[in-house]
C-alpha positions as CSV (number, residue, x, y, z in Angstrom):
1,X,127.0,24.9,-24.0
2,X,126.0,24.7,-20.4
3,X,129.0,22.1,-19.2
4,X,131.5,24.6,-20.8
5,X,130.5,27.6,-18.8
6,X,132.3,26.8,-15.7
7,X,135.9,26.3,-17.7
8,X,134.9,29.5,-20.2
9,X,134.8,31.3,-16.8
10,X,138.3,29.9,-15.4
11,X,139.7,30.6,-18.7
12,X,138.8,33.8,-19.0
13,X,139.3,34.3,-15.2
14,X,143.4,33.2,-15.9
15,X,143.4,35.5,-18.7
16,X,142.5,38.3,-16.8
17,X,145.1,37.3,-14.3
18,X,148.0,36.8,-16.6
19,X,147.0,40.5,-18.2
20,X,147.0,42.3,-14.8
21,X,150.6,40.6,-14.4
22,X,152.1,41.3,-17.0
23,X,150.9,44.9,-16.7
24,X,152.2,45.2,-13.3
25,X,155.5,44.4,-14.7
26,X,155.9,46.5,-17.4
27,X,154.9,49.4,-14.6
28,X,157.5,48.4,-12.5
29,X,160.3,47.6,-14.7
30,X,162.5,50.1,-15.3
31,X,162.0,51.3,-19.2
32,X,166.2,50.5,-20.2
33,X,165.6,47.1,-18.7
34,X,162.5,46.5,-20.8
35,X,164.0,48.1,-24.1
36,X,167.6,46.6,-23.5
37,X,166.8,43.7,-25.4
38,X,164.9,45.4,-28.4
39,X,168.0,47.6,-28.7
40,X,170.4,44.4,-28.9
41,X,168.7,43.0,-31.8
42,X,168.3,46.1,-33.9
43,X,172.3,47.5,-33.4
């Protein structure tokens, strides 16, 4: 278990990242840009 440690932490590290992206964003995003698409495919 030992020699994984170091890539569980990177891994985990990059998740974190990519989260905190994509929640930055969503914030800044305008909500009609981030619904226009849903709305294409359900009318």
């Amino acid at each position: 278990p030992g020699a994984w440690a170091p890539w569980l932490s990177q891994a985990s590290m990059w998740a974190g990242k990519r989260a905190d992206g994509l929640a930055y964003r969503f914030k800044s995003a305008p909500a009609a840009s981030v619904l226009a698409p849903y709305r294409v495919e359900t009318a």
